[in-house]
C-alpha positions in Angstrom: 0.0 0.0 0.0 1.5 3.2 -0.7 2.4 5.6 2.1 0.3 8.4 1.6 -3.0 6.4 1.5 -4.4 6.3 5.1 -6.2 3.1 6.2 -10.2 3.6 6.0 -11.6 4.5 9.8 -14.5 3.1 11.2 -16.7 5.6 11.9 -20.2 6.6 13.3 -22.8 7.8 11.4 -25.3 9.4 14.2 -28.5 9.8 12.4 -29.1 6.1 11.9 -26.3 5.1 15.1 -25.1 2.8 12.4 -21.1 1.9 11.7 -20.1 3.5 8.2 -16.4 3.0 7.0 -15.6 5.9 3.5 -13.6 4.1 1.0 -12.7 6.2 -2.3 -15.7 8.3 -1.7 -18.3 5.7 -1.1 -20.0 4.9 2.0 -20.4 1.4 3.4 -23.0 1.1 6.1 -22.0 -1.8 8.3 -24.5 -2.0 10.7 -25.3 -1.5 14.6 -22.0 0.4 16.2 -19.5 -1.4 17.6 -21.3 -4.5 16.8 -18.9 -7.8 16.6 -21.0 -8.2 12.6 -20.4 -4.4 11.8 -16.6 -5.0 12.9 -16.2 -7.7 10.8 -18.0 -6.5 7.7 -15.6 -3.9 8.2 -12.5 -5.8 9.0 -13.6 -7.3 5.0 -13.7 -4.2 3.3 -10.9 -2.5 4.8 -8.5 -5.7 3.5 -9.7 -6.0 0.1 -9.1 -1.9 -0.3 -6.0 -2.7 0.6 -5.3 -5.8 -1.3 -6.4 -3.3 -4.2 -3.9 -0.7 -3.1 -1.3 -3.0 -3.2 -2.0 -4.3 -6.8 -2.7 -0.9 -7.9 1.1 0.1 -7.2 2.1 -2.8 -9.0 5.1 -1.3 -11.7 5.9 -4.3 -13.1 5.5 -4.8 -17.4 4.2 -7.2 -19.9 7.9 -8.0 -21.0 8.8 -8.6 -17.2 5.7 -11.0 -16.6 6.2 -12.9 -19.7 10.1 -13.2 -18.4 9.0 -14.1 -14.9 6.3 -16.5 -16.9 9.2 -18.3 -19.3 11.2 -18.9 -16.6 8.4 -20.9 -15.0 7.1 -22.4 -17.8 10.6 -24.3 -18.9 11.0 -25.9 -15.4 7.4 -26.7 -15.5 6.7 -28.2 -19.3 9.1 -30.9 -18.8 9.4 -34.5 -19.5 12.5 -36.6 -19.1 14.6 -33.5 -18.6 13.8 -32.5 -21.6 11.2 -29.1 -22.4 8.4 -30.4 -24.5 6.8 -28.6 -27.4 4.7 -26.4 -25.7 7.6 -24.1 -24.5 7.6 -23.4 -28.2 4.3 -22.7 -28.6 4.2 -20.3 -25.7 7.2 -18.6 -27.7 5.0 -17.9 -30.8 1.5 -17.0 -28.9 4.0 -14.5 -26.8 5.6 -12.4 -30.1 2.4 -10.7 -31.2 2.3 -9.7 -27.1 5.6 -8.2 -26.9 5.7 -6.4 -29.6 2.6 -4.4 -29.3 2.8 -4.1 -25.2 5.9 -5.4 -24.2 6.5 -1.9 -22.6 2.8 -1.2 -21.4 2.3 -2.0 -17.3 0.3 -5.2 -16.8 -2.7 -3.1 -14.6 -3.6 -1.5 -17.8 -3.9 -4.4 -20.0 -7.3 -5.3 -20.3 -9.9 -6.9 -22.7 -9.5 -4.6 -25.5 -6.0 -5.2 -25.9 -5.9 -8.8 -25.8 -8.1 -8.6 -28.8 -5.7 -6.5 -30.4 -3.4 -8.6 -30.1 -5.5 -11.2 -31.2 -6.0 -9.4 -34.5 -2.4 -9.2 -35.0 -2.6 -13.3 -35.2 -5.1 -12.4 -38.0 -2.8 -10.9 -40.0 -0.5 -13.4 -39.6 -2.4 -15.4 -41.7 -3.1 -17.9 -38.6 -5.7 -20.4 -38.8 -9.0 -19.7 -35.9 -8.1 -22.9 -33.7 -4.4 -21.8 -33.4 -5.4 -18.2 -32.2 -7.9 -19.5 -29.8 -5.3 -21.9 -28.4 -2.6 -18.9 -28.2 -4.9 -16.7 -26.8 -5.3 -19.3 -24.3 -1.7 -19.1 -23.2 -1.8 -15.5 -23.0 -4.8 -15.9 -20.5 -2.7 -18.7 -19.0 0.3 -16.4 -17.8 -2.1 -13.7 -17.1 -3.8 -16.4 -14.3 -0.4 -17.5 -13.3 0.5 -14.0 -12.4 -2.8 -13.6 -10.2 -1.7 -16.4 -8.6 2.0 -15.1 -7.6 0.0 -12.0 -6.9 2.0 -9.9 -10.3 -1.3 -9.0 -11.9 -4.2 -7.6 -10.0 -7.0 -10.1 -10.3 -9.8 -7.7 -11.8 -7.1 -8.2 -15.0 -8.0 -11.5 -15.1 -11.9 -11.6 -14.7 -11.5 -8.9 -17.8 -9.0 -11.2 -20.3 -11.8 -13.9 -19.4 -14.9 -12.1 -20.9 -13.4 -12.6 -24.3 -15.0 -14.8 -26.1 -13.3 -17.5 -28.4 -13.7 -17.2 -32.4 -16.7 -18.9 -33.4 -16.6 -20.6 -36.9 -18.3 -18.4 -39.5 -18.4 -15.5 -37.6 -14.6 -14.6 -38.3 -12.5 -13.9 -40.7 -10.1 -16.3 -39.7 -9.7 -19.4 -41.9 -10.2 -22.7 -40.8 -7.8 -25.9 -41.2 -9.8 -29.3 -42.9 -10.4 -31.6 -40.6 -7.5 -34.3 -40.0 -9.5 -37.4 -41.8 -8.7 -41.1 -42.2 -6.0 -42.2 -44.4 -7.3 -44.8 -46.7 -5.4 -48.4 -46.5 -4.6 -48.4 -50.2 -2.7 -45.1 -49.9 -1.0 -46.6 -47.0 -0.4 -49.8 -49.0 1.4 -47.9 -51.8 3.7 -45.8 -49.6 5.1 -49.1 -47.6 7.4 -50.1 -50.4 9.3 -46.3 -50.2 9.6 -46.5 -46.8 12.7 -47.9 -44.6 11.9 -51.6 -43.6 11.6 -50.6 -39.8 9.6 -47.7 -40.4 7.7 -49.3 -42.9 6.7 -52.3 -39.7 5.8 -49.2 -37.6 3.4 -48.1 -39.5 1.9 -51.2 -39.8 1.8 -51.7 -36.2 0.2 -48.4 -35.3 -2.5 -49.3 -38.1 -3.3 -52.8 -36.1 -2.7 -50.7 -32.4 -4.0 -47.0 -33.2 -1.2 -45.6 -30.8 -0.2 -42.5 -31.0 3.0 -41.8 -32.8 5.1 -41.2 -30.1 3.9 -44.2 -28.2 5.3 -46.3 -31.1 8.6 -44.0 -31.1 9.3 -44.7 -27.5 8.6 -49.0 -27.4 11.0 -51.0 -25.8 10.8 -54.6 -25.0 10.7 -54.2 -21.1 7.6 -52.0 -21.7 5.4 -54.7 -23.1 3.6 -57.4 -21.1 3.2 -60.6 -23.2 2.1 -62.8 -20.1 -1.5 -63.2 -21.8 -2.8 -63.9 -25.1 -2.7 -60.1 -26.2 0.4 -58.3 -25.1 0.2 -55.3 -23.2 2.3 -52.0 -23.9 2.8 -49.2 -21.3 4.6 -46.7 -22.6 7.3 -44.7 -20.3 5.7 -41.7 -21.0 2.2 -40.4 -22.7 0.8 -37.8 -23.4 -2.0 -38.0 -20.3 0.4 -38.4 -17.9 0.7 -35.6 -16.2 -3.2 -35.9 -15.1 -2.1 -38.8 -13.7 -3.7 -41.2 -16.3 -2.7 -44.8 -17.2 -2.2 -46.0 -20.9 -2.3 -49.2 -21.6 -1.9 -50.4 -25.6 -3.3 -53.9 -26.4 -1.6 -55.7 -29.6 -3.5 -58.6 -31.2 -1.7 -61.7 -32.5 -1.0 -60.0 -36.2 1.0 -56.9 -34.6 2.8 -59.8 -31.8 4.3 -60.7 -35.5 5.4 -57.7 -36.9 6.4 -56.7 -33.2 8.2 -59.3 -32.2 11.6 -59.4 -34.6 12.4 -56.3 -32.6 11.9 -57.6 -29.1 15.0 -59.4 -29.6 17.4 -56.9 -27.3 18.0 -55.3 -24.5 15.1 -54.9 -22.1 15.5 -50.9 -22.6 17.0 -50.7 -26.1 13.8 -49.1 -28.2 12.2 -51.6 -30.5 12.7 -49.0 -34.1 15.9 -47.1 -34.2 17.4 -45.2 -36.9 20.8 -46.1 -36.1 19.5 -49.6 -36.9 17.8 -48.0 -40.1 21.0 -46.5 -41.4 23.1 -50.0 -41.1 20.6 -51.2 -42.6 20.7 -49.1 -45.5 24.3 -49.2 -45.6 24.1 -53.0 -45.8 21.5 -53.0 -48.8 23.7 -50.7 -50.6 27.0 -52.6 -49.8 25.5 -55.5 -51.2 25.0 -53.8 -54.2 28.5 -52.5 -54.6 29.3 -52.8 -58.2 33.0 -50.3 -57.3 36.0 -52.7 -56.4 37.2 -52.4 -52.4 39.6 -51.3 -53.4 38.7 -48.1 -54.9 35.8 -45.6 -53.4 34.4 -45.4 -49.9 35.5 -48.6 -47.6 33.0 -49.9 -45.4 32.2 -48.2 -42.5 33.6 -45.3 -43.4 31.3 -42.2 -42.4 30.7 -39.7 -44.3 32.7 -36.7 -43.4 29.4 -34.4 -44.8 27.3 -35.8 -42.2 27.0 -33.1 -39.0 24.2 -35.5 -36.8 24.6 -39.2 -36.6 21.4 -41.3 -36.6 20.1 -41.4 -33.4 18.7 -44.4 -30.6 15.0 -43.9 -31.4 12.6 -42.0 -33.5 10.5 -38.9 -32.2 7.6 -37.9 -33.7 9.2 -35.7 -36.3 11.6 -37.9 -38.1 8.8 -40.3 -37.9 7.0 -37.9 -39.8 9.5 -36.8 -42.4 10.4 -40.7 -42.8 6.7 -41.2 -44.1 6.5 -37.8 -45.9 9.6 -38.2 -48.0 8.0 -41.5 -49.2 5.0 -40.5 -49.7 7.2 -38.0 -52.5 8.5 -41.3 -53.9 5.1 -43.2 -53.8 3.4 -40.2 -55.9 5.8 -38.2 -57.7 4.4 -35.0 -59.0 3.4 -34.9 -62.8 6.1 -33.4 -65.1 2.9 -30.9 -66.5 3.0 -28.9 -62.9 7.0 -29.2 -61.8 7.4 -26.3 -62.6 4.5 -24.5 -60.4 5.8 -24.0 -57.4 2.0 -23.6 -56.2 0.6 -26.4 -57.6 3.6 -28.8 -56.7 3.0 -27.5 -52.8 -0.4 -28.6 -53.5 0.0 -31.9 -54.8 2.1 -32.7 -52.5 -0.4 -31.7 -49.5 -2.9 -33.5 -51.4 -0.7 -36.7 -51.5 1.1 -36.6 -48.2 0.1 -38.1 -44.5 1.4 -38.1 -41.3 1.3 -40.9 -38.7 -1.6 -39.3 -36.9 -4.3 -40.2 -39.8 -3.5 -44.1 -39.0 -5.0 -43.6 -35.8 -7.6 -41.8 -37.5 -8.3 -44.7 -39.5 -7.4 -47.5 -37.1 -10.6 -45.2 -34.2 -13.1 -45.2 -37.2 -12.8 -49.0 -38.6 -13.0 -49.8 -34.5 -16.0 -47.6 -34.0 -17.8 -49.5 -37.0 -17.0 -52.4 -36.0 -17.2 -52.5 -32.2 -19.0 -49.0 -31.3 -17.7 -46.3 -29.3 -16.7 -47.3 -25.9 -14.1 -50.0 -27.4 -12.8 -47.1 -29.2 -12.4 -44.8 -26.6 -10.8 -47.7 -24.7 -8.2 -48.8 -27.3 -7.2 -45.1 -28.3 -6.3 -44.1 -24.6 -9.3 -41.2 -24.2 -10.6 -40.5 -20.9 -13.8 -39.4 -22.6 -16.2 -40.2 -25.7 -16.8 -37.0 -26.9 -12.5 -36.8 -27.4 -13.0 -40.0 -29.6 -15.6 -38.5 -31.6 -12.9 -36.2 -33.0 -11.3 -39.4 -34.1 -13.4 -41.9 -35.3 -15.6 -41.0 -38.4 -19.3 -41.5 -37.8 -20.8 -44.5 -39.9 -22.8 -43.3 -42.3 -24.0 -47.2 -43.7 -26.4 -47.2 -40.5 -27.9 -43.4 -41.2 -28.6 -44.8 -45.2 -30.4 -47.9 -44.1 -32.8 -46.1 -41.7 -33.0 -43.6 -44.3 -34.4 -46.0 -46.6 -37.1 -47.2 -43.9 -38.1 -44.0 -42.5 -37.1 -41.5 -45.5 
């Protein structure tokens, strides 16, 4: 509280012999006089003037609550010692932020210009779900600052009147939904692929794991007491809500699984290092250059900065599938030269990892129905599993036929 603000008195007011306390030109009436009810009414109103007092003398600035805020979020978003992606999407949702109110005192930041900021993500060119989730994190460190008592706490009641951007009502475009991948498509883009990336793919299509579930297998993690092996990965991405996953694989993904169980407890099942000798193998055996002459084997190649590493993550994953996907459908001689159209086709042609689970939750759904979904993709909650399993639409036709 700053020193020249004198603490509210509690006074009488005569007329009515009722307590009054005067704070910033209002009265308060309280009650009887000296009444143990009026004293604590007062006792109230006196400590959240003050409590406002305090905040209101608060100097700090946006750039010094988003510093405060990165230093907390990198020990916070952690896994294995390691930050995890979302330290870089805080990074991006906090530029637009900085640079239009870096210097501006958080206790006059308020609904307006979080919507200013917002419309600077417009013109960015970001799509309407990727500025609702940034805007998020800005509200985020704006709650985490009430908390540690940097941001008075009428801020954050104002950032949280504003609304999210409703579809159609914005200008903001919107990304197509992530949909199945198809099993031909699949099918064609095995025979690019590296043999152990090419087997993990097929066993996320028989599992419907997540991608870095399939990254991080190791022989030690999977349970294959029973008939139907159970895998609990070391990490997920529920964990931190204190969630189990458990990952069921039938008796055609034991087969492609189990080649790779053959090691270490905690070696992981797909690694690129493996990959590369692989590859280095295939090509050796193609040699048609004497020994003698050209590269010797295993000789590296003094061009290559990063050697392969133990396991995948989800991005080489990824690029693995991406890069064959190039090779599966080359783009037609007609449009190599339009830079446009070859980004196109190649969007058009390409798929990540995540669409087999697409495609492994809506087969499942048809199939079995929803709850054995939810169950065998991990989700603590149908409407989550909705996102990923495609509603049958066989079931609408034939009642359509009845009733229509």
């Amino acid at each position: 509280m700053a020193a020249s603000k004198r603490t509210p008195g509690y006074l009488l007011h005569k007329p009515t012999g009722q307590a009054r306390v005067r704070i910033n030109g209002k009265d308060f009436y309280l009650g009887a006089y000296d009444s143990p009810a009026s004293r604590d009414l007062y006792e109230a109103l006196v400590g959240k003037w003050q409590r406002t007092q305090d905040y209101a003398n608060v100097l700090i600035t946006v750039d010094e609550l988003v510093l405060a805020y990165l230093t907390h979020a990198k020990a916070y978003y952690v896994k294995d010692g390691k930050p995890t992606s979302e330290i870089a999407d805080l990074r991006s949702a906090l530029r637009p932020l900085v640079k239009l109110f870096g210097r501006l005192r958080v206790r006059d930041f308020g609904p307006i210009k979080l919507k200013t900021v917002r419309e600077a993500m417009l013109e960015l060119g970001w799509a309407r779900g990727t500025i609702n989730d940034q805007v998020h994190r800005l509200r985020r460190m704006f709650r985490w600052g009430t908390e540690n008592e940097l941001v008075p706490p009428e801020i954050m009641h104002g950032l949280d009147s504003v609304a999210t951007l409703k579809a159609g009502r914005t200008t903001a475009r919107d990304c197509p939904p992530v949909l199945p991948v198809d099993d031909q498509t699949v099918a064609a883009t095995l025979p690019h692929l590296p043999p152990i990336v090419a087997d993990m793919v097929r066993l996320q299509r028989l599992t419907g794991m997540r991608p870095q579930e399939v990254c991080l297998m190791r022989p030690g993690d999977i349970d294959r007491s029973g008939p139907e092996w159970c895998y609990r990965p070391a990490r997920h991405k529920t964990q931190h809500r204190g969630r189990d996953r458990v990952i069921y694989i039938g008796p055609q993904g034991q087969a492609v699984l189990a080649p790779y169980l053959l090691r270490a407890a905690d070696a992981y099942c797909f690694s690129p290092l493996e990959s590369e000798k692989q590859r280095r193998a295939r090509r050796h055996d193609a040699r048609r250059t004497p020994l003698s002459c050209g590269n010797q084997p295993g000789k590296l190649n003094p061009a290559a900065t990063r050697p392969p590493r133990e396991r995948y993550d989800g991005g080489s994953y990824h690029r693995s599938i991406a890069r064959a996907c190039d090779r599966a459908f080359p783009v037609p001689e007609e449009i190599a030269s339009d830079a446009q159209a070859v980004a196109a086709w190649r969007t058009a042609h390409r798929w990540s990892p995540n669409r087999i689970r697409h495609t492994f939750a809506t087969l499942v759904r048809k199939e079995h129905g929803l709850e054995a979904a939810q169950v065998l993709l991990g989700h603590a909650a149908a409407d989550v599993t909705q996102i990923y399993a495609e509603r049958d639409g066989d079931k609408a036709r034939s009642v359509a036929r009845v009733v229509g």
